[in-house]
VEXDREN-2710 file (C-alpha; in Angstrom, 1 decimal):
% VEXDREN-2710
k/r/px/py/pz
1/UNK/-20.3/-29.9/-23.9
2/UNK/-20.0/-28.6/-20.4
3/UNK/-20.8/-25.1/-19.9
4/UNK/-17.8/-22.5/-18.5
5/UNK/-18.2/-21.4/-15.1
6/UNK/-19.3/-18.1/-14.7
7/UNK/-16.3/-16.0/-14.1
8/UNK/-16.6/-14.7/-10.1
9/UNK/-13.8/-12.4/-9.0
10/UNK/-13.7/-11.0/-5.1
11/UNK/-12.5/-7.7/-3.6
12/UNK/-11.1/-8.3/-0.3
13/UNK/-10.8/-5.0/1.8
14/UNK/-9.8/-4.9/5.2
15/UNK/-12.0/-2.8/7.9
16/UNK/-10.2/-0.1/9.2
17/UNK/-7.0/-1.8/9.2
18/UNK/-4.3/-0.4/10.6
19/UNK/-6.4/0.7/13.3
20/UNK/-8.5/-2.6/13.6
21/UNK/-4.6/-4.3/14.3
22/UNK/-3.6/-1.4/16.9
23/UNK/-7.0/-2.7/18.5
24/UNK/-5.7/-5.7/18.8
25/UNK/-2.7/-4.3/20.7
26/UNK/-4.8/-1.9/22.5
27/UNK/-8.4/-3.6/23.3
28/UNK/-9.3/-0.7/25.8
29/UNK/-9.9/1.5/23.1
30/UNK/-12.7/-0.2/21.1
31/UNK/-15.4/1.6/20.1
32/UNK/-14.0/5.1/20.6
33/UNK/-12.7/7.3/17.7
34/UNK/-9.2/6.3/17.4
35/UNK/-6.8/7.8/14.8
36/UNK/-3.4/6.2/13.6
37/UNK/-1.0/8.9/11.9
38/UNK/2.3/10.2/11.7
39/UNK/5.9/8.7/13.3
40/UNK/6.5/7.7/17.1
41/UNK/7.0/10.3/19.3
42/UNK/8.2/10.9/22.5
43/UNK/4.8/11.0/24.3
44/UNK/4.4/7.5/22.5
45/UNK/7.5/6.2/24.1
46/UNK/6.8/7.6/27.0
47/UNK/3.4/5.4/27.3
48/UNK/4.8/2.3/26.5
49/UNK/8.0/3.0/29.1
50/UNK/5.9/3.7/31.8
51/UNK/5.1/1.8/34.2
52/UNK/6.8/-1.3/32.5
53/UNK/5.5/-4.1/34.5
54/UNK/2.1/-3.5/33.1
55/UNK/0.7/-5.1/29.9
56/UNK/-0.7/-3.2/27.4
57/UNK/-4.3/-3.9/27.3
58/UNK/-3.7/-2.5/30.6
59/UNK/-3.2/1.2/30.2
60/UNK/-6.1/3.5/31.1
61/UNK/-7.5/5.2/27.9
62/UNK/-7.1/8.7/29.9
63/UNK/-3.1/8.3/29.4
64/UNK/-3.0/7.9/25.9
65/UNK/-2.2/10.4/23.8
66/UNK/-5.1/12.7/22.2
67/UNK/-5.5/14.8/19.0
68/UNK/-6.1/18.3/20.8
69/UNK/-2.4/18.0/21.8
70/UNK/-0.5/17.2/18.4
71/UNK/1.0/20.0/17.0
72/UNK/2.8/19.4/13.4
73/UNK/2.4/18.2/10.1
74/UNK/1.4/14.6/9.8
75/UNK/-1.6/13.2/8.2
76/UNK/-4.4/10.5/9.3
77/UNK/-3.4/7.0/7.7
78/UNK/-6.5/5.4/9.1
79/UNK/-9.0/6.5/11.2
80/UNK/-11.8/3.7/13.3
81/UNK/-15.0/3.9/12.4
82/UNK/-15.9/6.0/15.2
83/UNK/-13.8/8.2/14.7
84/UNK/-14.9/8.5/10.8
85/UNK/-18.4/10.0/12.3
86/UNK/-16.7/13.1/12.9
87/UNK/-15.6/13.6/9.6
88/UNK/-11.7/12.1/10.1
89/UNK/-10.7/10.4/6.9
90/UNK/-7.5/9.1/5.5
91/UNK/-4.9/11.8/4.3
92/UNK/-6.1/14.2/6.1
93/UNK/-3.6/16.9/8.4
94/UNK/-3.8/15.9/12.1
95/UNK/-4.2/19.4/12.5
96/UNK/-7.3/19.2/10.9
97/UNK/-8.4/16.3/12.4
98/UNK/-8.1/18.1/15.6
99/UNK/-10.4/20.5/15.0
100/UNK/-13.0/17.9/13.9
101/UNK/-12.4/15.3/16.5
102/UNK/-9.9/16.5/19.5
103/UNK/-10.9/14.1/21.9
104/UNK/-10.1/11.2/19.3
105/UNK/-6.8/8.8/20.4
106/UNK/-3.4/9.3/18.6
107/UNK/-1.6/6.8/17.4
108/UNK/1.7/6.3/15.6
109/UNK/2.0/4.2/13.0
110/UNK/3.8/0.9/13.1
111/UNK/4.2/-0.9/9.4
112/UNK/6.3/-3.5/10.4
113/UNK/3.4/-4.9/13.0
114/UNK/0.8/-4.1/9.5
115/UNK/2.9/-5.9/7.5
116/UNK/3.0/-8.7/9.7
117/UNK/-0.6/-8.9/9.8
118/UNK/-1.2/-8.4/6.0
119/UNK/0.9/-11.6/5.5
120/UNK/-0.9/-13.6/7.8
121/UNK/-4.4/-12.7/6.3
122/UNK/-3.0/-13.2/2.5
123/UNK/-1.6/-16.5/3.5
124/UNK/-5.2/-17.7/5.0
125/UNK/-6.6/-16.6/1.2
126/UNK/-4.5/-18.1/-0.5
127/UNK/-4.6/-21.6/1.3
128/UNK/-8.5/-21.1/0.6
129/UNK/-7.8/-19.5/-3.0
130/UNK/-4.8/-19.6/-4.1
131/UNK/-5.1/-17.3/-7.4
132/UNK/-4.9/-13.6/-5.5
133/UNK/-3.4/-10.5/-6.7
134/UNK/-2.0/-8.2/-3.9
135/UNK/-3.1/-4.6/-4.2
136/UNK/-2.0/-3.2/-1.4
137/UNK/-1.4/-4.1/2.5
138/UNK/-4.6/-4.1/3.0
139/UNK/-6.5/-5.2/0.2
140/UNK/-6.6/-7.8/-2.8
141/UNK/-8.6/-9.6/-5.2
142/UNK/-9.4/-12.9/-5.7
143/UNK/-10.3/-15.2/-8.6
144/UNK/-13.6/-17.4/-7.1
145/UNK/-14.3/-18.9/-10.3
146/UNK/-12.7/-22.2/-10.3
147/UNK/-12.3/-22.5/-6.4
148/UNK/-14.6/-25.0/-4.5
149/UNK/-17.9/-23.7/-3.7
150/UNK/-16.6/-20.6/-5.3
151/UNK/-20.1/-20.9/-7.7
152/UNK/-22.7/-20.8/-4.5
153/UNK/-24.7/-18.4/-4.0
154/UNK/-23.1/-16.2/-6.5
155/UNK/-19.8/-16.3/-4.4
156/UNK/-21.1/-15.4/-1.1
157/UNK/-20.6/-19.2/0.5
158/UNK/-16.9/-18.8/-0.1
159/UNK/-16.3/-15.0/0.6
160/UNK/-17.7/-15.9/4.2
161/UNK/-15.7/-18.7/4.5
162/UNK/-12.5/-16.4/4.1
163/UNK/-14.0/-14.1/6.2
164/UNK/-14.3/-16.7/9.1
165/UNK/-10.9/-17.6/8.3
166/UNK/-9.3/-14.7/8.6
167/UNK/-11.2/-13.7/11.6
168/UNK/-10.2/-17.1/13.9
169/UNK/-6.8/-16.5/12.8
170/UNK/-6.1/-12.7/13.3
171/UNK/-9.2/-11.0/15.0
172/UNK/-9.2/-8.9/12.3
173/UNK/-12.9/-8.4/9.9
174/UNK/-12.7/-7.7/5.9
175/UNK/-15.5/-6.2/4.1
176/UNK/-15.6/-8.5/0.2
177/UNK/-17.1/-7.5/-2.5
178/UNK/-18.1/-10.7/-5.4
179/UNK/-18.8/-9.8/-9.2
180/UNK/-18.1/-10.6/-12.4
181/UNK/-14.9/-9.0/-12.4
182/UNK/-12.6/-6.5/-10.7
183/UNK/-14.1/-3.3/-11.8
184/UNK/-17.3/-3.9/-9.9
185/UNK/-16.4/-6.6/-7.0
186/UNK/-14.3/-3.2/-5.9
187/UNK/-17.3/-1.2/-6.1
188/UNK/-19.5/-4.1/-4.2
189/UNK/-16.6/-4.3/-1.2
190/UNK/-17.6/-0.7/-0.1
191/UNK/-21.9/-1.8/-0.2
192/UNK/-21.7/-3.4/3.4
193/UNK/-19.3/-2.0/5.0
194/UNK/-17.5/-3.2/7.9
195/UNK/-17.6/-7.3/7.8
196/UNK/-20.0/-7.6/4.9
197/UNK/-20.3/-9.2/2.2
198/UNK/-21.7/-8.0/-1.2
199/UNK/-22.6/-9.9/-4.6
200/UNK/-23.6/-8.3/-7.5
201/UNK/-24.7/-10.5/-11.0
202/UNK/-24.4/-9.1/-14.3
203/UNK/-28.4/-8.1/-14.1
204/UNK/-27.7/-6.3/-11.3
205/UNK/-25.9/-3.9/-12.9
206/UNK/-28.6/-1.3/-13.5
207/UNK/-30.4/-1.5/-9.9
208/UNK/-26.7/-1.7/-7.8
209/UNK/-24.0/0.3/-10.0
210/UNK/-25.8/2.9/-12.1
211/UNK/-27.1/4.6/-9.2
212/UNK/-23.6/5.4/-7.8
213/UNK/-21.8/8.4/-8.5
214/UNK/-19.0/8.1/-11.0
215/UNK/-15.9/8.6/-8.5
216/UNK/-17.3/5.0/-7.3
217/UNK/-15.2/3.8/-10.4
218/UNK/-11.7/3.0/-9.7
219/UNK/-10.0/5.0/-11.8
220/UNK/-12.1/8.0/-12.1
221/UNK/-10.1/10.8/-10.2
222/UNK/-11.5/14.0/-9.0
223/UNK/-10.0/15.8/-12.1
224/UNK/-11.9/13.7/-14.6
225/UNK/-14.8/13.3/-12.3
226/UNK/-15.1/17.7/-12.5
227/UNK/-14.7/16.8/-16.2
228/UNK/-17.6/14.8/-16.0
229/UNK/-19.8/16.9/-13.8
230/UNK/-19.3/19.7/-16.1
231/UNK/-20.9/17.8/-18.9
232/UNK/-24.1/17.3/-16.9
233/UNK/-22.8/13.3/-16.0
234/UNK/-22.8/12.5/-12.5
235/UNK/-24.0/9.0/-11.5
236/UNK/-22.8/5.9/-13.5
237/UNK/-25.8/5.3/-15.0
238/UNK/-25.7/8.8/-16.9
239/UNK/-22.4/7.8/-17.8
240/UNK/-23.3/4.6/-19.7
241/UNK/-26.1/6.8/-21.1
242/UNK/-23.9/9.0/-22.5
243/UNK/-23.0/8.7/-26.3
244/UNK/-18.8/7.3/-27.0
245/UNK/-18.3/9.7/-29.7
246/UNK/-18.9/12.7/-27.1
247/UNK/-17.0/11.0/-24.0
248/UNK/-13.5/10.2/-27.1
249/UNK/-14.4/14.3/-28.1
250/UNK/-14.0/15.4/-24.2
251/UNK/-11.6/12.2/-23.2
252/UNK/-9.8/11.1/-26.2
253/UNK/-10.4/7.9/-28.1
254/UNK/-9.1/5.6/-25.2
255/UNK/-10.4/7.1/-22.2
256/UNK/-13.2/7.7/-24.0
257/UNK/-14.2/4.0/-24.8
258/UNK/-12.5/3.1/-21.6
259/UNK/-15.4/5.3/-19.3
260/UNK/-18.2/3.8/-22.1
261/UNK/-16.9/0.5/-21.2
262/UNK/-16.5/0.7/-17.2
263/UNK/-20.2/2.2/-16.9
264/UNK/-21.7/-0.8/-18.5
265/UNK/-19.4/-3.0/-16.1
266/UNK/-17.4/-4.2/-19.0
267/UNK/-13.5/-5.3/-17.3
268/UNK/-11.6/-8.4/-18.8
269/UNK/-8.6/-8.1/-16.6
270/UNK/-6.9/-10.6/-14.8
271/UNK/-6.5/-11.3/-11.4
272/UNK/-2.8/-11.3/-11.2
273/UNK/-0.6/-13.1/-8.6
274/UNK/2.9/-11.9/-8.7
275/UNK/3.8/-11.3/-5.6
276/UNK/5.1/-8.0/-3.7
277/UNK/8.9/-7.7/-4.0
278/UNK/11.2/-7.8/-0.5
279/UNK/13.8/-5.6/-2.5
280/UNK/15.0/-4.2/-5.9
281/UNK/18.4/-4.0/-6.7
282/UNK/20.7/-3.5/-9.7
283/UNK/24.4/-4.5/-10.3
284/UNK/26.8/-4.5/-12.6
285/UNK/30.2/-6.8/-13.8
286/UNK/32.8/-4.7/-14.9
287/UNK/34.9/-5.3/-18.3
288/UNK/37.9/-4.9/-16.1
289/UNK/38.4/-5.5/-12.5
290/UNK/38.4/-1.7/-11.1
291/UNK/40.3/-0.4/-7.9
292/UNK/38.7/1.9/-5.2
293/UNK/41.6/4.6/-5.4
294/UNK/43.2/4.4/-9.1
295/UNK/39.9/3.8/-10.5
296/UNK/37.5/6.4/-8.1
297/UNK/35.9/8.5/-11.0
298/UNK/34.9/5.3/-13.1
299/UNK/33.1/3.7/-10.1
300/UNK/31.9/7.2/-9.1
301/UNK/30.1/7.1/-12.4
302/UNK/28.8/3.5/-12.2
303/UNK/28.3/4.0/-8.8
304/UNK/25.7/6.7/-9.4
305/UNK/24.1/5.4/-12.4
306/UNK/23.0/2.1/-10.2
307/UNK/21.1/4.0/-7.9
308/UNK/19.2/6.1/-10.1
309/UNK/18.3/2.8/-12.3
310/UNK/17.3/1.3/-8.6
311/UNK/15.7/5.1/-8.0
312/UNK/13.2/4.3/-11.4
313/UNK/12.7/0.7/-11.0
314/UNK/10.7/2.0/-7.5
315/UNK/9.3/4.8/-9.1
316/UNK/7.7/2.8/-12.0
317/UNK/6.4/0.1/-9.4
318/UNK/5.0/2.4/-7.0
319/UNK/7.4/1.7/-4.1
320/UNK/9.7/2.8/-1.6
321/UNK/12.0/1.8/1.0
322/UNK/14.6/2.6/3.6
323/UNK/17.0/-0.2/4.0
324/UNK/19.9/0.9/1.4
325/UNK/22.8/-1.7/0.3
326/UNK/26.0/-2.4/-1.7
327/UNK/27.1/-5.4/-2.6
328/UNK/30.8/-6.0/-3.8
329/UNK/32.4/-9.2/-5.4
330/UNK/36.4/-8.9/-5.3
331/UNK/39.0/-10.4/-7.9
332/UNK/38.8/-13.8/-5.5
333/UNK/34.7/-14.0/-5.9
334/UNK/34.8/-12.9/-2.4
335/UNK/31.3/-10.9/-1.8
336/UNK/30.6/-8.4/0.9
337/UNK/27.5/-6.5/1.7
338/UNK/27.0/-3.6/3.9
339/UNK/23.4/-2.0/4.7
340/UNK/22.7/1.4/5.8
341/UNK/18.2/2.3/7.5
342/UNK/17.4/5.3/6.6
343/UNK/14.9/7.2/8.9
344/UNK/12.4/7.6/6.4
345/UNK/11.1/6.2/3.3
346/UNK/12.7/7.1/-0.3
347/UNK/12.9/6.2/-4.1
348/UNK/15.2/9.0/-5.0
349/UNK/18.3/8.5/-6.6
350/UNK/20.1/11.2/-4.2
351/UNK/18.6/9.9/-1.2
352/UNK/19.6/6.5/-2.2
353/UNK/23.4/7.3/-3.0
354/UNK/23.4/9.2/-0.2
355/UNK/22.8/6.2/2.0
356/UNK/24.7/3.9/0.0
357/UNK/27.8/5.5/0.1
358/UNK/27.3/5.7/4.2
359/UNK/27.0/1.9/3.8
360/UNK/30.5/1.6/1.6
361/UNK/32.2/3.5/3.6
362/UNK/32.3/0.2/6.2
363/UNK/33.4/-2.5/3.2
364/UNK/36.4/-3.7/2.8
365/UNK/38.4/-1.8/-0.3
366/UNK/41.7/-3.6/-0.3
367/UNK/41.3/-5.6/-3.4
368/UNK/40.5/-5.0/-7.0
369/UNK/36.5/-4.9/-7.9
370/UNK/34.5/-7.5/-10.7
371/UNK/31.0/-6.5/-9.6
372/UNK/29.1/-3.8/-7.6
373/UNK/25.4/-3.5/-6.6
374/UNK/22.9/-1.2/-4.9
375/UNK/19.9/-2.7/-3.4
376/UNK/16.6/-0.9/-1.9
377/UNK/14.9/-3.6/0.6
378/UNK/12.1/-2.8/3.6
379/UNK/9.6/-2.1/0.5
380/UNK/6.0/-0.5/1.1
381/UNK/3.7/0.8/-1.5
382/UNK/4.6/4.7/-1.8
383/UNK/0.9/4.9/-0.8
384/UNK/1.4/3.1/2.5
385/UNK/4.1/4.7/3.5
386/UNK/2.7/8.2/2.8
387/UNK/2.1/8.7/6.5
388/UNK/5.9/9.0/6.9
389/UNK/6.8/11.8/3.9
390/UNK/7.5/14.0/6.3
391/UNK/10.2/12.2/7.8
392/UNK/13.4/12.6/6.0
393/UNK/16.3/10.6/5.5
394/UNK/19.5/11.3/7.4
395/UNK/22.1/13.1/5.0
396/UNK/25.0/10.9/4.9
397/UNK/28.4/13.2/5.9
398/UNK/30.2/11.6/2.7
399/UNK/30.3/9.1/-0.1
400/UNK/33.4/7.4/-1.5
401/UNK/33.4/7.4/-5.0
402/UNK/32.7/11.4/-5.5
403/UNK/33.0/12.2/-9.1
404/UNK/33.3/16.0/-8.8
END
């Protein structure tokens, strides 16, 4: 009987990237502290309008826009490693950032140009390994374990492969982290960080994991980590020391067992590879065919109740987008759609109606109604697009369909 193969799952994170791909734009400015926050502004479009006939990677650094000028109230999506040094991190005000690191480069953020990247680099995985689950535009894991050469060297010979991969493809570096399972190959992607590679066995659990501080588990927040500190628990090893009766009296029974099980390394979850949705939309075929004028309260009330389904659907799945639809099948099976971009990101139901009734406004109303829809497309991760909370969506004037 042949034994299983020992169950090898990767952590792919990639270094610094939305400001490793503005790099890529901007070549000039490798190596100093470079921070990528907020919308585009005018001193952006200034930058790129100037002086047209000249390329990009041609602008001198000393016209770029710096931190000590910004005034408002964005926050740091990324920062580059240099400009980490000061003490920049992600989610931090650009304000504060200022103070830390003035003469650091501004940047705006640009997620369709991320986007485009973080497709290219997943595509290159999975062509390599094709069993990924996305996390994230920047990040994923991978299942080794039954890949080619996904056994050697604990997983190291195929992590580098990838790595080179990705690199000769994009320009871009990933930091992966290989262990038995998710729990710690996210741990070991942070060991070697940037463009390393980090393996960690099942007997390394006590030399490489225990040592680390608790927060180090994914899925230990500062609230439960203060939790944890306050019982005299603060590295991972005291953690797995500590007895599961006590953690289920301070945690409950299931986070209890849950932090028992996650100190000794303990995760059986699957790598799953669904992939990230380009919209979410809901609809709905009326018992009769309804008129826009004789029938204005009914689909007022349908109307709204689709986009606050559409409104939880994001909010259970963690997105949100700015592209806002209707869709409308007439008495014939005719089908129009009309689209409305919204300046900012949203997965609220007023927002959404808001937007949507902007985009019915331009569909033709002349016949009778058998279905109507509201769609949410140009998705991102709410956490991707938290750069841009700040920028609200433009109020529409009016919506047909008012059921007041």
């Amino acid at each position: 009987m042949t034994d299983l193969p020992l169950r090898r799952i990767a952590h792919l994170d990639m270094d610094a990237f939305y400001a490793s791909v503005e790099l890529l734009r901007y070549p000039q400015l490798k190596g100093l502290p470079v921070v990528i926050g907020g919308g585009r502004r005018k001193v952006d479009e200034d930058l790129i309008q100037s002086d047209q006939g000249r390329a990009l990677h041609e602008i001198p650094v000393a016209e770029f826009p710096v931190l000590r000028d910004y005034t408002g109230r964005g926050v740091i999506t990324t920062a580059t490693y240099a400009a980490r040094q000061f003490g920049v991190g992600s989610a931090m005000g650009l304000m504060k950032a200022a103070q830390l690191c003035p003469q650091a480069v501004l940047l705006p953020v640009d997620f369709a140009q991320y986007r485009h990247y973080s497709q290219r680099f997943k595509a290159i995985i999975t062509e390599i390994a094709p069993v990924m689950e996305n996390r994230g535009v920047d990040e994923v894991y991978i299942d080794f374990t039954e890949v080619p050469g996904g056994q050697r060297e604990g997983g190291r010979v195929l992590a580098r492969l990838i790595q080179k991969a990705i690199f000769e493809d994009t320009g871009l570096t990933c930091s992966v982290g290989v262990a038995p399972n998710k729990l710690l190959a996210k741990m070991a992607s942070e060991f070697n960080k940037p463009n390393g590679i980090s393996v960690v066995m099942e007997e390394d659990l006590q030399s490489a994991i225990w040592p680390l501080a608790c927060r180090k588990i994914n899925g230990i927040g500062p609230k439960a980590d203060a939790r944890l500190q306050a019982l005299d628990i603060h590295t991972i090893g005291q953690l797995a020391s500590a007895e599961p009766a006590a953690l289920a009296q301070h945690f409950g029974p299931k986070t209890g067992a849950w932090l028992h099980a996650a100190a000794h390394g303990r995760d059986n979850s699957a790598v799953h590879t669904s992939s990230e949705p380009v919209s979410m939309s809901r609809e709905t075929t009326f018992e009769r065919d309804l008129h826009a004028v004789h029938d204005r309260a009914a689909l007022g009330a349908i109307f709204t109740k689709l986009c606050e389904q559409v409104a939880a659907d994001l909010q259970r799945k963690g997105y949100v987008g700015r592209t806002i639809g209707v869709k409308l099948r007439f008495t014939d099976f005719r089908i129009a759609t009309r689209d409305q971009t919204i300046a900012g990101y949203t997965d609220q139901a007023a927002a959404i109606r808001q937007a949507a009734g902007q985009a019915l406004k331009r569909a033709p109303l002349d016949q009778r109604l058998r279905l109507l829809g509201v769609r949410v497309g140009g998705l991102l991760l709410k956490q991707d697009a938290a750069a841009l909370a700040d920028a609200p969506a433009e109020p529409a004037q009016h919506a047909l369909f008012l059921t007041d």
